[in-house]
C-alpha positions in Angstrom: 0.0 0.0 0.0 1.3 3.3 -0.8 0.6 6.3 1.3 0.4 9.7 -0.6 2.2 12.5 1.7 0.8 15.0 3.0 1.6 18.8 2.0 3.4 20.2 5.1 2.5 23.9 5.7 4.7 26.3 7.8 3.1 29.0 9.6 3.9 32.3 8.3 5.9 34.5 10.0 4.1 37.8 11.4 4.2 40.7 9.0 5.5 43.7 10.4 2.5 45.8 11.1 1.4 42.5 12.9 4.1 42.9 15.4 3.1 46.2 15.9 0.5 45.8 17.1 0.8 43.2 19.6 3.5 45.0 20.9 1.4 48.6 21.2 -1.4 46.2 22.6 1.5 44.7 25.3 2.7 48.6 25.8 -0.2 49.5 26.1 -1.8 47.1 29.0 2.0 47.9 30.7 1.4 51.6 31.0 -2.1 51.1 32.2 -1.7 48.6 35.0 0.9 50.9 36.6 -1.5 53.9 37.1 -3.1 54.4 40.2 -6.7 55.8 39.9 -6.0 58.5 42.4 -3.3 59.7 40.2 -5.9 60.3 37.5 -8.9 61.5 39.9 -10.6 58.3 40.3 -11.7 57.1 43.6 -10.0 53.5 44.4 -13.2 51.4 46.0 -12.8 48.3 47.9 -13.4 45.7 45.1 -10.6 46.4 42.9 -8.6 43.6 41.6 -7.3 44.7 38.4 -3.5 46.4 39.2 -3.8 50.2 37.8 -6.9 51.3 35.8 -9.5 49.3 34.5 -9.8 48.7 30.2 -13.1 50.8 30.9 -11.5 53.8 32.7 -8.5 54.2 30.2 -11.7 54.2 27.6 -13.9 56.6 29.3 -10.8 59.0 30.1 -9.8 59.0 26.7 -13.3 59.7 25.1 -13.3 56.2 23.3 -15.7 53.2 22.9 -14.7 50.5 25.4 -15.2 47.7 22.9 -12.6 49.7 20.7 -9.9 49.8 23.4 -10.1 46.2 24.0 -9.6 45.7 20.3 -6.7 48.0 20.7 -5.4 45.6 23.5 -6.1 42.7 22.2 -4.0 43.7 19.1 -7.1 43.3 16.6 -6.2 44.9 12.9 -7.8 48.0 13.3 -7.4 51.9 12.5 -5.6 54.3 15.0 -6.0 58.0 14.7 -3.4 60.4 15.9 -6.4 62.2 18.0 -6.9 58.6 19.9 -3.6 58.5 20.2 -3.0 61.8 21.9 -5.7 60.7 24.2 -4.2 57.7 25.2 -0.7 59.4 25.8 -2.1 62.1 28.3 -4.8 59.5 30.0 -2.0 57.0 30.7 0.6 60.1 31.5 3.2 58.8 28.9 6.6 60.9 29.2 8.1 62.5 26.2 9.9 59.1 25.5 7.1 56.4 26.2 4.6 59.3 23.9 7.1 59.0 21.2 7.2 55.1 21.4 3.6 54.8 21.5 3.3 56.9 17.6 5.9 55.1 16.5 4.0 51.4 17.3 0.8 52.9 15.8 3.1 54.5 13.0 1.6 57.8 13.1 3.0 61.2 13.1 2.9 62.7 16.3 0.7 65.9 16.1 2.3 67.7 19.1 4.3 70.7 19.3 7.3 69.0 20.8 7.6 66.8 17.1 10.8 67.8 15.5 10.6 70.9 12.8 13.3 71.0 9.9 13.0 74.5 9.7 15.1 74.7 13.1 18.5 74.6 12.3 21.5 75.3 14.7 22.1 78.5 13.0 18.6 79.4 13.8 18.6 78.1 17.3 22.2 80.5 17.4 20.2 83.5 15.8 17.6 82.8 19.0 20.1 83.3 21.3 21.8 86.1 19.8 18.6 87.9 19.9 18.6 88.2 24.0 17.6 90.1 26.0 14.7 90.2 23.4 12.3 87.6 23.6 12.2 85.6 20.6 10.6 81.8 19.3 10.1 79.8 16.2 6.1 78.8 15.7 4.2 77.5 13.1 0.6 78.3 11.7 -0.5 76.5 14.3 0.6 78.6 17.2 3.2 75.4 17.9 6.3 76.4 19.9 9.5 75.1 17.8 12.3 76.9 20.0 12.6 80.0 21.5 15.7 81.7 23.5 16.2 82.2 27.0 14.2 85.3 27.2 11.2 84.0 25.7 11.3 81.4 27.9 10.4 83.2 31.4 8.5 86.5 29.1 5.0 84.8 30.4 6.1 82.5 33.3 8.3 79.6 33.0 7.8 77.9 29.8 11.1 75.0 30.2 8.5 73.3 33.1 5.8 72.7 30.0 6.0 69.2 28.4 6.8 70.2 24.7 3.5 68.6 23.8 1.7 71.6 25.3 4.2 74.2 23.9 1.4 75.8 21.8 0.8 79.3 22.3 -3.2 79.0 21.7 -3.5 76.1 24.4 -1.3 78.3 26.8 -3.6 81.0 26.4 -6.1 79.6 27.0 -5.5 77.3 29.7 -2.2 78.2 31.5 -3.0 80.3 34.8 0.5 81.5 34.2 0.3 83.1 30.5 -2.9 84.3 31.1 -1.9 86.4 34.2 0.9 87.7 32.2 -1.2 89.0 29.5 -2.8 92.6 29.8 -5.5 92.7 27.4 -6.8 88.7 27.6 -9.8 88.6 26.3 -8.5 90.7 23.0 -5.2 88.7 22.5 -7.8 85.0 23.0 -10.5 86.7 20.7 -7.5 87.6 18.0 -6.0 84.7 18.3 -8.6 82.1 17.3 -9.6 84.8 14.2 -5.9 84.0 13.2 -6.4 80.5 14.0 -9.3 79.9 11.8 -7.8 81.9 9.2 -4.7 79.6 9.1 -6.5 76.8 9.1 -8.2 77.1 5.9 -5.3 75.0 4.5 -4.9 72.6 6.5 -8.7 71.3 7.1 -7.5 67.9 6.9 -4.5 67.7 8.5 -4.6 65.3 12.0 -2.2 67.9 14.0 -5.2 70.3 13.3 -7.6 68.7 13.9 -6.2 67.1 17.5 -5.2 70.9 18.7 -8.9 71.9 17.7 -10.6 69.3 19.7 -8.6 69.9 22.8 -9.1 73.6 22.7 -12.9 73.1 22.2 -13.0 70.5 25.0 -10.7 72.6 27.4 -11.4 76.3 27.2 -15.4 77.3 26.9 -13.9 80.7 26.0 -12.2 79.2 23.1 -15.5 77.7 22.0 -17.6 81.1 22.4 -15.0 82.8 20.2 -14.2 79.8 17.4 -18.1 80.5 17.1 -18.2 83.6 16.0 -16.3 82.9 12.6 -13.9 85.8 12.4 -10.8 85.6 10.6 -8.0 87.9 11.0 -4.2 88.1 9.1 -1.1 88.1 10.7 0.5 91.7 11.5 2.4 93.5 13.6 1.5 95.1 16.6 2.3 96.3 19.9 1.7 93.8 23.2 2.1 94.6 27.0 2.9 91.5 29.6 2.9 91.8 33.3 5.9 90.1 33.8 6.2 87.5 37.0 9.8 88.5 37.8 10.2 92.1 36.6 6.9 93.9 35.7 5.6 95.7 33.2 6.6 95.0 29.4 5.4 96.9 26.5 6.5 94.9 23.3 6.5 95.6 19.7 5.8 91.3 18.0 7.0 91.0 14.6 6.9 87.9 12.5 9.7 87.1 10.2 8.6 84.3 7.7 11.5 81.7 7.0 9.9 80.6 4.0 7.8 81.3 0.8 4.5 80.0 2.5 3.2 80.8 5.8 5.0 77.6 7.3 7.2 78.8 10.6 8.3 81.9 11.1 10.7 83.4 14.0 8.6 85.8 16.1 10.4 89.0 18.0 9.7 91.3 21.0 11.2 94.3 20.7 11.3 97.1 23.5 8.8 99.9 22.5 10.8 101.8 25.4 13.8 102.2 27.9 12.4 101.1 31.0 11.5 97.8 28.7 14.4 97.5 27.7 15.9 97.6 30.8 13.4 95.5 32.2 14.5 92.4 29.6 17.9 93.1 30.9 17.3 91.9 34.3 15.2 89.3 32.8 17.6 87.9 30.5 19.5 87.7 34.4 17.3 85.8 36.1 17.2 83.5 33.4 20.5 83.1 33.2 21.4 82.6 36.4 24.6 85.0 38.4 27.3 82.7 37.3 26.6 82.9 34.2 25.1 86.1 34.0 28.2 87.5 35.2 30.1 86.0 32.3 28.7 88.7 30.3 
């Protein structure tokens, strides 16, 4: 009797967006069983058994369908946007490292302002510094903060103790205590900024970053909302701006945008003293920033 073999099959190896997934699924479950729910406002009860935060709390804290983030867990083939994705990093309180891992296992861009800009060059970044005492940044359309020098950083508080992914002058405004208190005329600067905004957004209606800085503005800021709702739109210009400075007072500025391109992509932004006693003022800024060691250097 002759026996006819059998075709031997091998299994085939996992593709590479298949590995993905099961290890954003495994990252994932990691971060959120090392979260206590008091460390994101939830009570902890007396019948908890599953170590950090339930699949349901990371769901409802993130503004997602349950069902969905169990799919995402259990590494099932499905679509990731980068707005989920945001969620997820500030629900499970991902660092700047363990935020960058997480876009790279979905393979998506990350939208936030801390994403690197090509536009910022070391001869830029020397240009910024160069520029002290007066205040001076790199942004984009988008009101993201690229770089700025060491001026900038204490003109409205103290921006180095932001994470980069909230380095966005329209979220700052509109929802850091600090800024706003360093602002003279709020309610003008919020109510011109969002005219700007909506102005240079009318190329980019499609783009995730966007989209992801829109939804969080609506959903923080109920001023934001009142003024995106009234539809005005307003170019970029010139004009003169007055801070109350934490550490030294009373600013009166003169902002000018320099565009480093053609199109209105980033653009270095300036403060200039509209008097002496500003002037002076950034001094002793520029001071405190530096530190007396180093300040003294100068």
């Amino acid at each position: 009797m002759t026996t006819t073999a059998q075709p031997t099959t091998t299994a085939r190896p996992p593709r590479g967006a298949e590995i993905r997934r099961h290890e954003l699924a495994a990252f994932l479950r990691s971060r959120r069983e090392r979260i206590a729910p008091e460390q994101v406002g939830l009570p902890r009860g007396t019948r908890r058994r599953t170590p950090g935060l339930r699949r349901e709390e990371v769901a409802q804290l993130s503004a997602v369908g349950v069902t969905w983030y169990t799919w995402l867990e259990q590494a099932r083939d499905i679509q990731v946007s980068v707005q989920v994705l945001d969620a997820l990093a500030r629900t499970l309180l991902l660092d700047a490292s363990e935020r960058a891992h997480l876009f790279k296992l979905a393979a998506a861009t990350d939208p936030a302002p801390g994403a690197s800009c090509p536009s910022v060059t070391p001869a830029l970044r020397e240009t910024l510094r160069a520029l002290e005492p007066f205040p001076a940044c790199v942004q984009n359309s988008r009101y993201d903060i690229l770089a700025y020098n060491r001026t900038y950083a204490r003109l409205m508080g103290d921006l180095d103790a932001v994470p980069p992914e909230d380095r966005n002058c329209m979220l700052l405004v509109y929802t850091d205590s600090d800024w706003r208190a360093s602002i003279v005329h709020l309610e003008e600067t919020m109510r011109l900024m969002a005219a700007r905004l909506r102005a240079s957004m009318a190329g980019h209606l499609g783009d995730p970053a966007w989209k992801t800085l829109l939804k969080r503005l609506e959903r923080e800021s109920p001023e934001f909302r009142e003024n995106w709702e009234r539809y005005e739109v307003v170019g970029n210009r010139s004009k003169t701006k007055e801070f109350l400075n934490p550490y030294v007072g009373h600013l009166t500025l003169e902002h000018t945008d320099l565009w480093l391109g053609p199109q209105a992509g980033p653009r270095l932004v300036t403060y200039t003293p509209k008097n002496e006693e500003t002037r002076d003022r950034l001094e002793k800024l520029l001071e405190l920033a530096l530190g007396p060691r180093e300040a003294a250097r100068l």
